[in-house]
C-alpha positions in Angstrom: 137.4 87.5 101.4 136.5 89.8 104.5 134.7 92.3 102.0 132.6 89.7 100.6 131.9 87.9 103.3 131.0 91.1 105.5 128.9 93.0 102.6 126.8 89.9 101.8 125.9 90.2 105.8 125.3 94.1 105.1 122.8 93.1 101.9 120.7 91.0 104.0 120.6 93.9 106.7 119.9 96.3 104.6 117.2 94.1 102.9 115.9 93.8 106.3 115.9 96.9 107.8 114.1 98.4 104.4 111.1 95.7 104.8 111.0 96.3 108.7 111.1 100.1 108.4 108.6 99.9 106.0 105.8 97.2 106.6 106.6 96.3 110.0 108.2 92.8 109.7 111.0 91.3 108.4 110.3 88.5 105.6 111.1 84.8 106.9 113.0 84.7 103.0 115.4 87.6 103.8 116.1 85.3 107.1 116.4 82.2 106.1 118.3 83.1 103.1 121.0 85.2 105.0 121.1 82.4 108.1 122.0 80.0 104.7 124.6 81.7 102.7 126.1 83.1 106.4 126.9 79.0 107.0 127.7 78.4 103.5 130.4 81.0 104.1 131.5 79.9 107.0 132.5 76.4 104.9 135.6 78.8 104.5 136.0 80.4 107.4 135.4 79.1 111.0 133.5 75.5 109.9 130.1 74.3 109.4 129.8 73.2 113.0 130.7 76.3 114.8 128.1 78.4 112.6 125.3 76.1 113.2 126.4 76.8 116.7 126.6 80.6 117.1 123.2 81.0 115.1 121.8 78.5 117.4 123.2 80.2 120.7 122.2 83.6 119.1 118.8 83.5 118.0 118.3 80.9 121.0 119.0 83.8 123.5 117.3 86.3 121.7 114.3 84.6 121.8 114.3 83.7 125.8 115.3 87.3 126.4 111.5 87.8 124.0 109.6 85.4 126.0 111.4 86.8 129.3 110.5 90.5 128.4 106.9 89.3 127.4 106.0 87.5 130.3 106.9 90.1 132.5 105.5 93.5 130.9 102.6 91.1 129.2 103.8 93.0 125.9 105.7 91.7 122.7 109.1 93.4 123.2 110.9 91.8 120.3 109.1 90.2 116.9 110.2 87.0 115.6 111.8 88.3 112.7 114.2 90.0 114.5 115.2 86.7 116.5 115.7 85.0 113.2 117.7 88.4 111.9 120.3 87.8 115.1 120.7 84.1 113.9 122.2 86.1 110.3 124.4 87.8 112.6 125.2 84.4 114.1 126.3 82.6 111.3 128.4 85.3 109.6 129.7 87.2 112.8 129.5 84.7 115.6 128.2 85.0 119.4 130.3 87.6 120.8 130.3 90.3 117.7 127.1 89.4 117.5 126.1 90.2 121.1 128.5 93.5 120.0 126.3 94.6 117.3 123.3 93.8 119.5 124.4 96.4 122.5 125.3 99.0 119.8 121.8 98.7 117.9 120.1 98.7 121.1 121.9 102.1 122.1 121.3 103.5 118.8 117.5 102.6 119.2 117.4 104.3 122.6 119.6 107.5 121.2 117.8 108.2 118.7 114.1 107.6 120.0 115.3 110.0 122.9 116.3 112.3 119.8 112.9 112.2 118.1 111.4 112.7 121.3 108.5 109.8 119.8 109.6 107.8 122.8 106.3 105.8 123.3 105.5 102.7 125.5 102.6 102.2 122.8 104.4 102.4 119.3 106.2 99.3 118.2 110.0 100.4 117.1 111.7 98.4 114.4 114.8 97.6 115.0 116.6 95.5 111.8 117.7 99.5 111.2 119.1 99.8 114.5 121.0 96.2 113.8 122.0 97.6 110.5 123.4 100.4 112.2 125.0 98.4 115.1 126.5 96.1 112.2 128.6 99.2 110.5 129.9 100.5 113.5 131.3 97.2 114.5 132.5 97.3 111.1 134.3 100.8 111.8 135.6 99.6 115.3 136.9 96.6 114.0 138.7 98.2 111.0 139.8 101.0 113.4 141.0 98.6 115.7 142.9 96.4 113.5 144.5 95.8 110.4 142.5 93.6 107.9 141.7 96.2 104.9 
């Protein structure tokens, strides 16, 4: 059930980070879509309640921690798509792997802007790749770390 339930999570990622990469935003459907079948899922798992929870907490601090950044650089730091994308990781990974998988797609981001040298204050970076990213190597750690296979 872990495989299914974790690659339907990667699909909607993936599906995400292609349109984001792409055309610069993430399409509402992609989010609504994977917030949905990440609480149908969770039927099975953890309960209804607690999903509604975690994507509410989730995408709830996310988008203070948009309005927060805004307000004080007087910039958009964050779109709204990838607020709705961290309420997917909500309702399929909860509020601590999702905060996980956050921190590691935000590293990632820095790394490898710092690697392309196209660090810019100017360009708008997308970052459902980054999550993607940050999603399989929580993947790997939690497989390394345990023993769920």
């Amino acid at each position: 059930m872990h495989w299914i339930h974790y690659g339907a999570l990667l699909l909607f990622l993936t599906a995400a980070a292609v349109c984001d990469s792409r055309d610069g935003h993430i399409p509402d459907i992609i989010n609504y879509c994977g917030i949905a079948v990440g609480l149908l899922s969770a039927c099975f798992a953890d309960g209804l309640i607690n999903a509604v929870l975690d994507v509410l907490l989730i995408s709830g601090g996310m988008f203070w921690l948009a309005m927060i950044f805004e307000s004080l650089t007087h910039r958009e730091g964050m779109g709204f798509g990838d607020v709705k994308l961290s309420g997917v990781l909500g309702a399929y990974l909860g509020v601590a792997d999702s905060m996980r998988v956050i921190t590691y797609a935000a590293w990632l981001a820095v790394l490898c802007e710092i690697l392309r040298k196209n660090f810019s204050r100017r360009r708008q970076i997308p970052f459902a790749p980054y999550i993607l990213g940050g999603a399989t190597i929580h993947e790997i750690c939690s497989l390394l770390t345990s023993h769920r296979c």
